[in-house]
C-alpha positions as CSV (number, residue, x, y, z in Angstrom):
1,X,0.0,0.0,0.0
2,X,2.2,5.2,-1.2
3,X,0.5,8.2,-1.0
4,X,1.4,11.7,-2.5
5,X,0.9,14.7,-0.9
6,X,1.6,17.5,-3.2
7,X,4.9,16.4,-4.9
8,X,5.7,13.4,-2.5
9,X,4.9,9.9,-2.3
10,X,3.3,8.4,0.6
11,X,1.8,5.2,1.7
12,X,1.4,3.8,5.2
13,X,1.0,0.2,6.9
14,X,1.5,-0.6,10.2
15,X,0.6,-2.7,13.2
16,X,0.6,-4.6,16.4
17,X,0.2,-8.0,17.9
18,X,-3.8,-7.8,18.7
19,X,-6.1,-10.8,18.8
20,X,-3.1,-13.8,18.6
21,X,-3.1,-17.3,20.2
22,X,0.3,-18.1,20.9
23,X,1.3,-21.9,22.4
24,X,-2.1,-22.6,23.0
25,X,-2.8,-19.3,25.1
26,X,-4.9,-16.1,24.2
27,X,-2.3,-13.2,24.4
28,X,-3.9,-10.2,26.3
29,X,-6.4,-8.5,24.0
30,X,-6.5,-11.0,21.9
31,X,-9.5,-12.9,20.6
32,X,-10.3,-16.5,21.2
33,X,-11.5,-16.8,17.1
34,X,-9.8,-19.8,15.2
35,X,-8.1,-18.9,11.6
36,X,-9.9,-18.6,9.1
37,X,-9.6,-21.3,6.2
38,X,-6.9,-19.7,3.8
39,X,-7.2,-20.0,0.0
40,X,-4.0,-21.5,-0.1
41,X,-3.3,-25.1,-0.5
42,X,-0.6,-26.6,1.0
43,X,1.7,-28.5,-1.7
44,X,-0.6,-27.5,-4.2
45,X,0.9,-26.6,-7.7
46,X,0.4,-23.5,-9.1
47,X,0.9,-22.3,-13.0
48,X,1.5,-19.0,-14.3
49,X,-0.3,-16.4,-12.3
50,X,-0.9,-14.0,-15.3
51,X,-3.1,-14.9,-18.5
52,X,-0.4,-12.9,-20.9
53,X,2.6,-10.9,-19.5
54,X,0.9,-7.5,-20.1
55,X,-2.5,-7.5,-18.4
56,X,-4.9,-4.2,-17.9
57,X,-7.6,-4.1,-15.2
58,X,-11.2,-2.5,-15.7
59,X,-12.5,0.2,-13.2
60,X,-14.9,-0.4,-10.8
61,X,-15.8,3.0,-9.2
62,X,-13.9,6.2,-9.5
63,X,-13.7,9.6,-7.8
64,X,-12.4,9.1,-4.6
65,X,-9.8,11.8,-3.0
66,X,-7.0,9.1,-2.4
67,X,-7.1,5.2,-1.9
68,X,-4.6,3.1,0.1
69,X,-4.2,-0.2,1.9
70,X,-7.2,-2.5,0.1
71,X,-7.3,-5.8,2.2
72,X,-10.2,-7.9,1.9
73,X,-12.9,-9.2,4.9
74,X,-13.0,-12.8,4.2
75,X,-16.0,-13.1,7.0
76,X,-18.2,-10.7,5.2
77,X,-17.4,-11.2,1.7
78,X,-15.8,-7.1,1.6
79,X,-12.6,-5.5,0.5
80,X,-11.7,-2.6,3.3
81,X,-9.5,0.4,1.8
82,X,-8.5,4.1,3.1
83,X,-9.6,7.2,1.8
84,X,-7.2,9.8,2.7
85,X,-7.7,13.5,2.3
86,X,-5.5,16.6,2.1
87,X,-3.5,17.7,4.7
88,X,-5.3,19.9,7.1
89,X,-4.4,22.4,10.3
90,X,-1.3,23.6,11.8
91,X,-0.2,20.2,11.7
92,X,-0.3,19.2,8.2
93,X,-2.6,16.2,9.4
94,X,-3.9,14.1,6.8
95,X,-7.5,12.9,7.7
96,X,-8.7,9.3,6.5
97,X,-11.8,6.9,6.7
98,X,-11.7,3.3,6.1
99,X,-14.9,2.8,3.0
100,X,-16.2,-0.8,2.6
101,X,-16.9,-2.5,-0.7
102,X,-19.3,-4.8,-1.1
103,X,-19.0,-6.5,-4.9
104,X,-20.3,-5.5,-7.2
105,X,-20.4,-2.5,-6.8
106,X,-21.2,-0.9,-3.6
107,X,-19.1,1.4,-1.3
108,X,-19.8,2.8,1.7
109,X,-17.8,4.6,4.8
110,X,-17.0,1.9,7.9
111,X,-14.8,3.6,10.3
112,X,-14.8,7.6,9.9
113,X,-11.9,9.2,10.9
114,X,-9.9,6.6,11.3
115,X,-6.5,8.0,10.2
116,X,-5.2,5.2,7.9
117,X,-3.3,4.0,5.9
118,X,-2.1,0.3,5.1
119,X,-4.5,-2.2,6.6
120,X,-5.0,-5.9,6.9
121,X,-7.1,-8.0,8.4
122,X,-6.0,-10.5,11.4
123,X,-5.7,-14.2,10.9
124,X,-8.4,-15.0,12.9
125,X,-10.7,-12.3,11.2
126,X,-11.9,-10.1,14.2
127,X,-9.9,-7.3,13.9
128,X,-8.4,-4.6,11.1
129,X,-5.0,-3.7,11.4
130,X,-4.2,-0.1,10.6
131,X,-1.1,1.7,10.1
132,X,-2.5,5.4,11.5
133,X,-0.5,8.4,10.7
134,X,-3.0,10.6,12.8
135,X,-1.8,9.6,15.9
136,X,1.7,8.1,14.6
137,X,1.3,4.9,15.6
138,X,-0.3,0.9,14.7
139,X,-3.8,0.5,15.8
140,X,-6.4,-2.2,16.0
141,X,-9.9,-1.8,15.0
142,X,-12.9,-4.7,16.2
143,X,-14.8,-5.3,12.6
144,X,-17.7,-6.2,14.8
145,X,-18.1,-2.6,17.2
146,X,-15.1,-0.9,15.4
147,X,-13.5,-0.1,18.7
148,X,-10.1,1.0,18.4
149,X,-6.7,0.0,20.3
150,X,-3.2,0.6,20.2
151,X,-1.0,-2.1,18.9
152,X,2.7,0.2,18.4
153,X,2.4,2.9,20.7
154,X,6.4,4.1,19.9
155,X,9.8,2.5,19.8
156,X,12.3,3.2,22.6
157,X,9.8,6.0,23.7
158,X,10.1,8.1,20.8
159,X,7.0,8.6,18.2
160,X,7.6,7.1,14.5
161,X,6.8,9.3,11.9
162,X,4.2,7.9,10.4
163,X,3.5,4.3,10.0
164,X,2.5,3.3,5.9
165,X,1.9,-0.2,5.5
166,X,1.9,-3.5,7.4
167,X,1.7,-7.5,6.7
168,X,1.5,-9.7,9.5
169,X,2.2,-13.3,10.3
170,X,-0.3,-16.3,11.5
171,X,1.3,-16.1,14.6
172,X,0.6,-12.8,15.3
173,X,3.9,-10.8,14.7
174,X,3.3,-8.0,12.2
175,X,6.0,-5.9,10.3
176,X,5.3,-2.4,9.1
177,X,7.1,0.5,7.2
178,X,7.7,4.1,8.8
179,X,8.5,6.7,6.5
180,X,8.0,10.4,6.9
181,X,5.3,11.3,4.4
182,X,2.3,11.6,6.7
183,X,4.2,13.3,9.4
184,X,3.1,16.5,8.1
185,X,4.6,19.4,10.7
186,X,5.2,17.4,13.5
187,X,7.9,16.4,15.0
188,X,10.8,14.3,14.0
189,X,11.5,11.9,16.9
190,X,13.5,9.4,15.0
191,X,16.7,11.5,14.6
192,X,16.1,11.6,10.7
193,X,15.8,7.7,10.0
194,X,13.1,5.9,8.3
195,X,12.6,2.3,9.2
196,X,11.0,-1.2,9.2
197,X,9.8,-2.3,12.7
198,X,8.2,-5.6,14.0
199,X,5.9,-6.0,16.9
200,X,5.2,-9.3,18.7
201,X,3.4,-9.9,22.0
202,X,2.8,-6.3,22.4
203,X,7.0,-5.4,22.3
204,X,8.1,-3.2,19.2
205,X,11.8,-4.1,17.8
206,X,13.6,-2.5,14.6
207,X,14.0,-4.6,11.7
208,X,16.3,-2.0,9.4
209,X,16.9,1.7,9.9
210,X,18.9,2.3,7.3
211,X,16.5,1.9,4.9
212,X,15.5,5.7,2.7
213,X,11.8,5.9,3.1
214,X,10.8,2.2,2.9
215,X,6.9,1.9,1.7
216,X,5.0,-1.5,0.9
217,X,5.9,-4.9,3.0
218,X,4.6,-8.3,2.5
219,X,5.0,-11.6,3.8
220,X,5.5,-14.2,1.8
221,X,2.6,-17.2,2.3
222,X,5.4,-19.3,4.3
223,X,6.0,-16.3,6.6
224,X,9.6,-17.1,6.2
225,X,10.4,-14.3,4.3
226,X,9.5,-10.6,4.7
227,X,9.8,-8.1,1.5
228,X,9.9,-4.6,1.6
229,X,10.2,-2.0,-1.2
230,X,12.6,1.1,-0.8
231,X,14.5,3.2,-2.8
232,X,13.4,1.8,-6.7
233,X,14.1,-1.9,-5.1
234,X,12.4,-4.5,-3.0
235,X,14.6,-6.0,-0.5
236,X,13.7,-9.2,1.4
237,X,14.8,-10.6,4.8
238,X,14.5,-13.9,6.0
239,X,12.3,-14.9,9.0
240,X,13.5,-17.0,11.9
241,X,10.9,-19.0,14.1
242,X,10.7,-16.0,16.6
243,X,9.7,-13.6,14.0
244,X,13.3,-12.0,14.1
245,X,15.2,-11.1,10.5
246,X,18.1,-11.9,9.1
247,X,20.6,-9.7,6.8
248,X,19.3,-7.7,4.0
249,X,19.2,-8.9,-0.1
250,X,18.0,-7.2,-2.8
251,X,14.8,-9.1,-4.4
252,X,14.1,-6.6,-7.5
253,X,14.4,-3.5,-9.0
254,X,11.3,-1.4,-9.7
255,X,10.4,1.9,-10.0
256,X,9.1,4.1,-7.1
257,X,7.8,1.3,-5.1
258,X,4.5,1.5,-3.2
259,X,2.3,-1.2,-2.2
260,X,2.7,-5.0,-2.4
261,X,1.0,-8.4,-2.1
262,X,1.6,-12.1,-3.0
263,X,-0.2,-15.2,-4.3
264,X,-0.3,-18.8,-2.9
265,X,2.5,-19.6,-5.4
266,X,5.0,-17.0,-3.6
267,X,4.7,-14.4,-7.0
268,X,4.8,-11.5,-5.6
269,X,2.8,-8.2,-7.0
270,X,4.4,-4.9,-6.1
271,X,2.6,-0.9,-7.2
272,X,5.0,1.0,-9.1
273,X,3.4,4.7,-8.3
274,X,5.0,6.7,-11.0
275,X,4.7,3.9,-13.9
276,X,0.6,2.8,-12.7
277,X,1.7,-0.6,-13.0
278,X,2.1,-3.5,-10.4
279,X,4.6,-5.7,-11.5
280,X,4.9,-9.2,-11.0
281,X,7.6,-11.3,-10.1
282,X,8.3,-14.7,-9.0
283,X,9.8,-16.2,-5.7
284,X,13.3,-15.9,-7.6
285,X,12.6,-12.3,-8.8
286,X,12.1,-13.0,-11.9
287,X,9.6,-10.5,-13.4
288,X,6.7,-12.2,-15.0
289,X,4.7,-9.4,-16.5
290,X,2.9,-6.6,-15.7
291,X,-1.0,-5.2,-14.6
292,X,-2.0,-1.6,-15.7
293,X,-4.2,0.5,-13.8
294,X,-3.7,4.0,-15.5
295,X,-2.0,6.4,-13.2
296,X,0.1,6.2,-9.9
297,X,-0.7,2.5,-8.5
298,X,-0.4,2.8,-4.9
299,X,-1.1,-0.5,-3.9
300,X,-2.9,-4.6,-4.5
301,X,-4.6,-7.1,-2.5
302,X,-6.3,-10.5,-3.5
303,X,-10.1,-11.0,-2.5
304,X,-13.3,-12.3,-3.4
305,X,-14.8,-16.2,-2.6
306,X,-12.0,-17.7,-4.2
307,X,-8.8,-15.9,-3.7
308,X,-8.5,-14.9,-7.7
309,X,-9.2,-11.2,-7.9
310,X,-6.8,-8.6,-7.6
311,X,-7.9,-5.3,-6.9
312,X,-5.9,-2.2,-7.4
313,X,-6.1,1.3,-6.1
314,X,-4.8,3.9,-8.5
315,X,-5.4,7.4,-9.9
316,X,-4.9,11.3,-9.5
317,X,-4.9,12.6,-6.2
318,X,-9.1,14.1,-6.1
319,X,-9.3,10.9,-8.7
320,X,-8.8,7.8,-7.3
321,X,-10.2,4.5,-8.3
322,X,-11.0,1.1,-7.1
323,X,-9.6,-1.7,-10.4
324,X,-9.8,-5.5,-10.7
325,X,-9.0,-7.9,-12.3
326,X,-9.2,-11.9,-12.7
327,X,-5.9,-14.2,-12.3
328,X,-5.2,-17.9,-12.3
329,X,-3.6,-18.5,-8.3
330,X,-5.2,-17.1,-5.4
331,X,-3.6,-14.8,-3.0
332,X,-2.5,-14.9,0.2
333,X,-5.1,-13.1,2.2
334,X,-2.6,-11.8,4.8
């Protein structure tokens, strides 16, 4: 899931560990729901994920100020995306709502003000996971009373910037990006860095600071991987047991990175904002082919009853529109 405000990009996802059992235990605040079924099949064989190399999506509804962060409801059948405005006050503060659409074609707003960005839904499918730039931090939203919580209060006591875009695990452990491009006028707590953080059983950790303005991040279906896009690449990391990362490889190259997902396969579908185009590659980074969806893609995600539609969120900011488009594997839902 970027976002531009006036000349710059932006894109949030973020998170914390909400609603996980762990060993057999319900972590506090978490919910006692069992996963849901995933449209992946273990050991299953997948072909090629594209029809052709060079595929273009049809538009659903346009319109829309700015939309980030699609992840789909797999209990009600709905994809949930942000709408995020211009900047407003002395602040620079970017108000958001999270809209619900019901296929075919139906939208409608299901948390107001809710200040995000990236979302996904948790394994067990109780709660949405928001990377929220108007308080600088991960929250955690009940998709049955929309109440909201705190998952990533700050790291080492300092405020992020403003937390973009989030995966997380089955287990819980979610990984989010924290550039600067929601953080308006405020202040800069992280001494000029931009990271990638982790949160597990409540406690945040750094994955990379050293990382210039690092966007979309994705889990691969395994969880033993994590990809995150950054300066025209997509680095990768692997994933020990205890949700810790290893050293940093480049994946890809790819212009001005923005959002990601991935199918059951591993291919993995990353928004280039600049080119409106999310690129696919394969587990090996090789590139594969290529969606369209007109201008400045900021981000994917796989929905609908059987895991093969891709929708995309792409447009002009004051412009935005909600694209899909049928493929051959299912996506990881995560």
């Amino acid at each position: 899931m970027t976002h531009r405000t006036t000349a710059r990009r932006r894109r949030t996802w973020t998170l914390t560990a909400v609603a996980i059992t762990i060993a057999g235990t319900v972590a506090p605040g978490a919910s006692a729901h069992a996963a849901l079924a995933s449209p992946c099949t273990p050991g299953a064989t997948y072909g090629p994920p594209l029809p052709t190399r060079a595929v273009t999506s049809q538009l659903i509804r346009g319109g829309f100020n700015f939309l980030e962060g699609p992840t789909w409801d797999q209990r009600t059948g709905t994809l949930l995306l942000s709408n995020m405005q211009n900047p407003t006050g002395p602040q620079g503060v970017q108000p958001s709502s999270v809209l619900r659409f019901t296929p075919p074609a139906t939208f409608g707003t299901f948390i107001a003000d809710s200040g995000s960005n990236g979302l996904a839904v948790t394994p067990d499918g109780s709660r949405l996971l928001a990377a929220t730039h108007d308080n600088r931090t991960v929250s955690s939203y009940s998709l049955t009373d929309r109440s909201r919580t705190t998952v990533a209060a700050n790291h080492q006591g300092r405020a992020f910037n403003s937390p973009n875009d989030l995966t997380t695990g089955q287990d819980g452990t979610t990984y989010f990006t924290d550039p600067n491009f929601q953080r308006g006028n405020r202040a800069d707590e992280q001494g000029g860095r931009t990271s990638v953080f982790r949160v597990r059983n409540g406690v945040v950790s750094l994955v990379d600071d050293t990382l210039s303005q690092p966007n979309g991040i994705v889990l691969s279906p395994d969880g033993r991987t994590l990809y995150v896009g950054g300066s025209n690449s997509i680095v990768k990391y692997a994933v020990a047991a205890d949700g810790s990362t290893g050293n940093r490889t480049t994946f890809a190259s790819i212009r001005t990175p923005d959002g990601a997902t991935i199918d059951c396969a591993g291919n993995v579908y990353w928004a280039s904002y600049e080119e409106g185009l999310v690129h696919v590659f394969s587990p090996t980074g090789t590139r594969l082919g290529a969606i369209s969806a007109g201008r400045n893609t900021t981000n994917a995600a796989f929905g609908g009853p059987d895991g093969r539609t891709l929708y995309l969120t792409s447009g002009v900011p004051g412009s935005f529109g909600l694209y899909q488009v049928r493929l051959n594997v299912p996506g990881n839902h995560y």
